[in-house]
Each structure stands twice: as C-alpha cells, then as structure tokens.
C-alpha positions in Angstrom: 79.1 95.2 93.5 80.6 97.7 91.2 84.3 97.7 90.5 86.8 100.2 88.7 87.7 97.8 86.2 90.6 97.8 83.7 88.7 97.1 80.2 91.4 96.6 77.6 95.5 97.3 78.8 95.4 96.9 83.1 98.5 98.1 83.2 97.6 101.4 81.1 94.3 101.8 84.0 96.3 101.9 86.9 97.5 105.3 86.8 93.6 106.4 86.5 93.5 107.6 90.7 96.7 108.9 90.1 95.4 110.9 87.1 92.6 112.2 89.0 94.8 113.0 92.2 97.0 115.6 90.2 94.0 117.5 88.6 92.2 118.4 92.2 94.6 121.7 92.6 92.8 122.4 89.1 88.7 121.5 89.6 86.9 121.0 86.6 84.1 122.9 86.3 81.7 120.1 86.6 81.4 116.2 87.5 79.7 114.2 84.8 78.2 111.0 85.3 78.6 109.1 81.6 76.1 106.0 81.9 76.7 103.0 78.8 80.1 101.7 77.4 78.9 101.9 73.8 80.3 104.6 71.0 77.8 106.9 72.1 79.2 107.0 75.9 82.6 106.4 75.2 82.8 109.8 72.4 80.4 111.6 74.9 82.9 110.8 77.8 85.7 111.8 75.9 84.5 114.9 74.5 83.9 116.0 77.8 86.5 115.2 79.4 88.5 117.6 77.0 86.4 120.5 77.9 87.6 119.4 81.4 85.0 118.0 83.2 85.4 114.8 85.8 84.1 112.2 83.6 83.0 108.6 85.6 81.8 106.1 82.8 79.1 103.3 84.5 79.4 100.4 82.2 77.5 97.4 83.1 79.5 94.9 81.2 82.6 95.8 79.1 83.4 98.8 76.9 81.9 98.4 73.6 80.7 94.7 74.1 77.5 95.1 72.1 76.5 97.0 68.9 80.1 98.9 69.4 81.7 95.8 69.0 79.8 93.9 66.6 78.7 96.8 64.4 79.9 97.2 60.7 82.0 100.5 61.3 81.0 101.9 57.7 81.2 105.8 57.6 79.6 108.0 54.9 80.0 111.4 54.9 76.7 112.6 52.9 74.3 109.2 53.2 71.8 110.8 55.2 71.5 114.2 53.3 68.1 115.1 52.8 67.1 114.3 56.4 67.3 115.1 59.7 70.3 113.4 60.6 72.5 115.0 57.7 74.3 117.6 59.9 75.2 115.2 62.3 76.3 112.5 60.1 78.6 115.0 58.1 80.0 116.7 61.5 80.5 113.6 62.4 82.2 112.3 59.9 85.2 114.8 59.4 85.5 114.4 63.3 86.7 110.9 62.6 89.5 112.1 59.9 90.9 114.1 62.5 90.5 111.7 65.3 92.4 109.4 63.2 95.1 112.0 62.6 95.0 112.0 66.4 94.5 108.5 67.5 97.2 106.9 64.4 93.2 105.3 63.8 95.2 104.0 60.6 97.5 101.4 62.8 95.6 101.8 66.1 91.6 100.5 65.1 91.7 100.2 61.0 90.8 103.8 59.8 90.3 104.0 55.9 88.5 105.6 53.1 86.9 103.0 51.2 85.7 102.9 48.0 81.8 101.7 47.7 79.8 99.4 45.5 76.4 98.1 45.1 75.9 95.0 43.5 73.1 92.6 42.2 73.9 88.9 43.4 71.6 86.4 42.1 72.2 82.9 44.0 72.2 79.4 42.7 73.4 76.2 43.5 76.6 76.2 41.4 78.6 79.5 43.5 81.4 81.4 42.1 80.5 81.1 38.6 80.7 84.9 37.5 78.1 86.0 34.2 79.2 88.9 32.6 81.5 90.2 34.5 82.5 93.6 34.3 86.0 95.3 34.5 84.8 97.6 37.1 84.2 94.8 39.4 87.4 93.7 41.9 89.1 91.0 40.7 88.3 88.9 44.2 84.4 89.1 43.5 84.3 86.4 41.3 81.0 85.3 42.1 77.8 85.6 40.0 77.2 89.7 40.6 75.8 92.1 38.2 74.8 95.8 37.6 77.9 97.6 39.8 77.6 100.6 40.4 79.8 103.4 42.6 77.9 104.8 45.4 80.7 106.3 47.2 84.3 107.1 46.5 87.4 107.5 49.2 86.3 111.1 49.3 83.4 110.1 50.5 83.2 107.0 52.7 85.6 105.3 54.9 85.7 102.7 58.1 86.6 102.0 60.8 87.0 98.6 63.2 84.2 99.9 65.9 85.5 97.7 68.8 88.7 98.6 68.5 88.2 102.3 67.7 85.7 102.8 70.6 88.3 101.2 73.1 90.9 103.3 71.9 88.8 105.9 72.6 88.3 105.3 76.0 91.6 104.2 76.8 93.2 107.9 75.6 90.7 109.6 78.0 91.4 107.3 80.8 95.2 108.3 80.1 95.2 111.9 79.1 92.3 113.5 80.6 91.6 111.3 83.7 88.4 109.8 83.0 87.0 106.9 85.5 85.5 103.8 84.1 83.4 101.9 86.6 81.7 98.5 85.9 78.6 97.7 87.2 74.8 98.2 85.9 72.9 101.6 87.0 69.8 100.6 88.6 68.4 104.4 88.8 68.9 108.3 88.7 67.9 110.6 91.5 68.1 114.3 90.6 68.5 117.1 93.8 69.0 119.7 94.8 70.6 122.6 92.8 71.3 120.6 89.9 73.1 117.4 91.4 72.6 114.0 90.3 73.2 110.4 92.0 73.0 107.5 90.4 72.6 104.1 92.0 74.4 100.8 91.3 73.6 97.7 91.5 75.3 95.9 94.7 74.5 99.4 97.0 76.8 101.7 95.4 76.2 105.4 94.9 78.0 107.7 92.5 77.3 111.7 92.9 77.9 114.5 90.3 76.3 117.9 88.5 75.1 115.8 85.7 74.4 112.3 84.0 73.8 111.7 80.2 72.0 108.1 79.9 73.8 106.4 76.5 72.4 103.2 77.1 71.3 102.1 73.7 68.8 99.6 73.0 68.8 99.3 76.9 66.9 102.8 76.8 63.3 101.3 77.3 64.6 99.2 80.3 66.1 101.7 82.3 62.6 103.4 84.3 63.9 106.8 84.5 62.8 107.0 80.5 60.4 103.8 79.3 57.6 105.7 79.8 58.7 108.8 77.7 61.2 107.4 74.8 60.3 104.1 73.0 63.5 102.8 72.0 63.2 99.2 70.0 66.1 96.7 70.0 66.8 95.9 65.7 69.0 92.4 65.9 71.1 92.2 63.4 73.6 89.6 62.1 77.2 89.3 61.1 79.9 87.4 60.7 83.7 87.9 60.7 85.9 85.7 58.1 90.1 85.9 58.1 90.6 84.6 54.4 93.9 83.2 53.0 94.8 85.7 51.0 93.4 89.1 52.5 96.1 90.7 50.5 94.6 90.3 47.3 91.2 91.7 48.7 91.2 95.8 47.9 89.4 98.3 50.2 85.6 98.0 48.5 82.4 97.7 50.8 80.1 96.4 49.3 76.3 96.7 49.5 74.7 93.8 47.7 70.7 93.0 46.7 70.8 89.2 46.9 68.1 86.7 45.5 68.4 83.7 47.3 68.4 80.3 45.0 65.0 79.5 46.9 63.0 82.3 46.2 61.6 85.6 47.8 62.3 88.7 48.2 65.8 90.6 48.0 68.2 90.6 50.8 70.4 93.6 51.3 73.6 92.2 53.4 77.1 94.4 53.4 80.4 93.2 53.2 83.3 95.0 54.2 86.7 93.7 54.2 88.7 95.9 56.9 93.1 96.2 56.9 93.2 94.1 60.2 93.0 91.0 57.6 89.7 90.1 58.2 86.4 90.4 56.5 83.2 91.8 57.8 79.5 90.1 56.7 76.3 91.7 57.8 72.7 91.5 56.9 69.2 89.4 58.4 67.7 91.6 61.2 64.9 91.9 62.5 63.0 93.3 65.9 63.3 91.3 69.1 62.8 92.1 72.5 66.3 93.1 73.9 67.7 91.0 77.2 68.5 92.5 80.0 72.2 91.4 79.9 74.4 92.0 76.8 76.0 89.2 77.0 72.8 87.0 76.6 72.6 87.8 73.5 72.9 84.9 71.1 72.6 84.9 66.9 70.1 82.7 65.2 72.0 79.7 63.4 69.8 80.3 60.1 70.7 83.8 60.1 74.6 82.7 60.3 74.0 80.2 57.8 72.4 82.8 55.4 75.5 85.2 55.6 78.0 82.4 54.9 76.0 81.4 51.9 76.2 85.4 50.7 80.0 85.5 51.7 80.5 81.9 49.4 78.8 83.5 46.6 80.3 86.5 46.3 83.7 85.4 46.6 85.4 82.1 46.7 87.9 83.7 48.7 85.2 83.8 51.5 84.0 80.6 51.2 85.3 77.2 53.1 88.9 78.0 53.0 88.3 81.4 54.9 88.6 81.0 58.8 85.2 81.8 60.8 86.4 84.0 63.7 82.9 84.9 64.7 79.0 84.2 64.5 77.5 87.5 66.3 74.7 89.5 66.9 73.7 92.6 68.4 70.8 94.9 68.6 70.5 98.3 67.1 68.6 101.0 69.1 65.8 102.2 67.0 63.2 105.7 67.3 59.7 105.5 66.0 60.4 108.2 64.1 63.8 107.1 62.8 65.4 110.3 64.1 67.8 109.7 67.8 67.3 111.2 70.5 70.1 113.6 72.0 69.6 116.2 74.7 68.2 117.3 78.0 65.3 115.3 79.7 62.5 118.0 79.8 62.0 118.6 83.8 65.0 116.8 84.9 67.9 119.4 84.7 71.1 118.2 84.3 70.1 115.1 83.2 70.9 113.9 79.5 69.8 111.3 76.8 72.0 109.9 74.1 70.3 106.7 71.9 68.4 106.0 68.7 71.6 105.9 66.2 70.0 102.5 64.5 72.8 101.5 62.1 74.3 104.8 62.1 75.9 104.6 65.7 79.3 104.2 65.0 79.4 107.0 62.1 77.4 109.3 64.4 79.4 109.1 67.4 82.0 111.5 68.1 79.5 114.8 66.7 76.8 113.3 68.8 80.1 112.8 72.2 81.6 116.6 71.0 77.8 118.3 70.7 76.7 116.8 74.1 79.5 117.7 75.6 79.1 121.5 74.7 75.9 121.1 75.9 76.4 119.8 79.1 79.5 122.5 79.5 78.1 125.2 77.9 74.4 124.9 78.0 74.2 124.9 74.3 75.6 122.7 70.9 77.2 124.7 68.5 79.0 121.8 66.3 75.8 120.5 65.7 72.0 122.4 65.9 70.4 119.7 68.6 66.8 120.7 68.3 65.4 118.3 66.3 67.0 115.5 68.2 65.4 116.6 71.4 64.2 114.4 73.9 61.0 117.3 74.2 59.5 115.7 70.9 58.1 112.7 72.9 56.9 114.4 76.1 54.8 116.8 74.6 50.9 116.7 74.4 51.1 113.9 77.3 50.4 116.5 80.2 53.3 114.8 82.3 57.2 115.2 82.6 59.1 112.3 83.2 
C-alpha cells in the first residue's frame, strides 16, 4: 500500500487536499509525477511546482532518509571549474544564497559561508600533541596538523545541514504551492498515449500525469525502466556526527584533511565540518558496494566508524571522548562512469525524465539541477543551466535500441 504520509510537521500536511482543492478553478498547465525523496527530487518538485505545475512526490521511505540526510552539506561555488559540471555547480550555488534569504536557511537548516582548510594530519599513538603549530590554524585543532592552507574563503564556500534543508524544502512546497508527497516505492513507468505517464506502486496503486522525472539516486540501476541504459554505481561512504562540550569555541572552518594513519599506508582524505546546530560533522572511508534494495538496510562498517573517531580524536581533543556520538551512518553516493550526472529526457520516452549521478556533489547541485529540470519539463528547454552535456542521449547512442 501507498499512503499520503506526513514526513516532518503532520499538522503542517493536513492542509495538502485542501491546498490542492482551491487551485482546480486555476489548472496548472501540467501534472508532474516527481519519483525519489532525495535533494534531487525534493528541488526538482519544488522548482516545479513554482512554475505551477501539480507536483505528486513517490517516496518510498522518508524524505531525505539517505544520502540527503547523511551527506556532508559542503557547498563550493567554483570547485568543479574546469569541468563539465562547473555551470551547474556555480548556478547552483548562488540559488542556495537566495533560497536561504527565502527559507531563513540561517535559523531554519544551518545555512553558512564557511571558511575552508586543508590540512596534513600525521597520526600517532600519543593524539593531541600539536608540532609546529601555526597561527593560521584555529585555536580548537590542537592536534598534530601541518601545512594549512586556505582553499576557500566565505566568498566562496558555505553549508548547509542537508536533512534539514531538504525537508524544509519540501515542507514550503507542500504549504505554498500544493505539492503531494505520497509514500510508497514505484514499481514501474508506463508511457501513453499523447504524452501521459502512469506510474505504478507497490501495493496496486496507480498514479497518472503529463510527465515523470525518475530522481532515484543510487536506486537508478534497480529501477528496470533504466538499468539497461544508465549504469549508476552506489559509492558508500562514512560519517559520523559528534555534539562536543564546547561547540562554542569551535569557528566555522571545514576542513579537508590528508591523514597518515599511525599504522601505515596510504593517505586518507576525511572532511570535517563543524555546522551552527552544535554539532560536528566527520566524513571519509568509502568505497563501492552493491546498493540494497531498501534504504533503510543500509548499515556502516564498524572499522570504518572506528577510523573517523580516531581522525575526529586527533584533530581535536574537543572531538574526542568527551564529545557525545549522536550517529554512526552511512549512505551511498550515486556515481556515472563518466563522472558527469545525468539530467534530462529519456531518448524515446517523451515526457519522461532522469535526474541522478551527483556523487558527492548532490546536495551543492540540487536546486540548479530542481530549477533547470523544471524549465525543461515546463518549457521544453533549460535556460538557467545548458543541459546537453548531462543528457541521458550520451549512453543510448551507438547501441541500436531505445530504452
């Protein structure tokens, strides 16, 4: 069964029918069919509902309970210059300065610039003994780090807490611009005549409309409609969340560390990033893994856990056993083989759209990937944001089939 299900204020989700009721003596031009409760579907959903279509969100579990919960919420505004993701990722960026204005993202999910360091940690068994410390360097990293450098300035990079901004999200379309969030897990897509769409859900339930975009994530591969065109690979990564004593004398620095482990090996490269909700963000260890078919199966390794407390104690005593653990988490990252995600219309399938491949980049790349679908599902063309080289097209051709 499928339910209309209230995902973070029930009172706030009763007035959704209500919402809907009052727009019929003013149709929107079409009904869209949003599939995933990730970032992706969430800014897609809300994007379009602005532009004024009907907007039904199909989330199988709970809005942003993977990656969009779990993720880092580090933006950077010119990070991915030089490639093919550098339009989107600045877009996408000044969209979340004035979604903040618009949101209060400062109070309402943790919206900051940041200032941004990389740092060389070198572990041994005797933590928090700095060597050569440098002025430049917080006072609260009093571990052993080295060569700091600034690779990003408050002009430059910011964050935001990605559960809580994604929710907010959803929650101001579900209130302002009617939007329908419905729980349950989208077994297929049937496209039919003149342009209409129906997909299916689990428990016998059918949901009709002009047109679907597919943001399911690292749950791309699994859904049939597209495992035989797009190969979408599930990264897991790591993290945990620590509440320290004295968050007050930690300042707004993320920091990007290489880490030699006292044992030997290669580097590591975890991120920390303490965020204004008191708490402090630790991220690192992934690796490919096949991808469950549930999201909330998903379970993080106890030596990867035990790795990123170890970084966290040696970086700063303030994050060692005195800090309170508030969660050991993983989630998987939805990958291209070309590194570049996908975003546009399935070729042969009108009216039907794909969303995915963000990797680590999801929650930055959100709202200019949600505001440039939605022009394109409205308008039949992106003009925020040139989608060509994102489009689905790239995998489908030379194989002699559509999908």
């Amino acid at each position: 069964m499928f339910t209309k299900s209230p995902f973070l204020v029930p009172s706030k989700l009763v007035s959704i029918f209500t919402v809907r009721a009052s727009m019929d003596n003013h149709p929107p031009k079409k009904r869209v069919l949003v599939c995933g409760g990730g970032v992706i579907g969430v800014c897609t959903a809300y994007f379009l509902s602005k532009k004024g279509a009907a907007v039904t969100l199909i989330e199988q579990s709970s809005i942003a309970c993977a990656a969009s919960g779990k993720a880092g919420g580090f933006l950077a505004f010119d990070w991915c210059d030089g490639g093919p993701v550098s339009s989107l990722a600045r877009a996408s960026f000044d969209l979340h300065r004035s979604l903040a204005q618009e949101l209060n993202g400062f109070e309402s999910y943790g919206y900051r610039p940041v200032n941004t360091l990389s740092l060389s940690v070198t572990e041994s068994e005797n933590v928090n003994t700095p060597r050569g410390r440098k002025s430049t360097i917080p006072e609260w990293i009093d571990g052993p780090v080295k060569s700091p450098k600034c690779i990003g300035t408050a002009e430059t990079t910011a964050q935001v807490h990605p559960q809580l901004f994604t929710r907010r999200l959803i929650e101001k379309a579900v209130e302002d611009y009617g939007v329908e969030v419905v729980i349950g897990k989208v077994k297929s897509v049937v496209t039919g005549e003149q342009g209409k769409v129906t997909a299916v859900v689990e428990g016998g339930g059918v949901i009709g409309g002009d047109a679907v975009v597919l943001a399911l994530g690292p749950w791309t591969s699994k859904f049939n409609l597209l495992s035989s065109v797009i190969n979408v690979h599930g990264l897991k990564a790591h993290s945990i969340v620590l509440e320290p004593k004295q968050m007050d004398a930690i300042t707004a620095h993320a920091l990007f560390l290489s880490y030699l482990p006292a044992q030997g090996g290669p580097p590591k490269d975890p991120e920390i990033y303490p965020r204004p909700t008191g708490e402090v963000y630790v991220c690192g260890e992934s690796y490919q893994e096949e991808v469950p078919d549930d999201p909330e199966q998903i379970e993080p390794n106890p030596v990867s856990i035990r790795v990123l407390k170890r970084v966290a104690k040696t970086v700063s005593s303030h994050l060692g056993e005195e800090a309170r653990v508030k969660a050991e988490q993983a989630c998987f990252l939805p990958c291209t083989d070309d590194s570049i995600p996908v975003i546009g219309e399935i070729p042969g399938m009108k009216g039907c759209y794909v969303a995915t491949g963000h990797s680590c980049w999801g929650i930055l790349n959100g709202p200019a990937t949600g505001a440039s679908m939605a022009e394109l599902v409205m308008d039949g063309c992106s003009t925020i944001v040139d989608l060509t080289k994102f489009s689905p097209s790239r995998f489908v051709k030379g194989r002699g089939r559509k999908p």
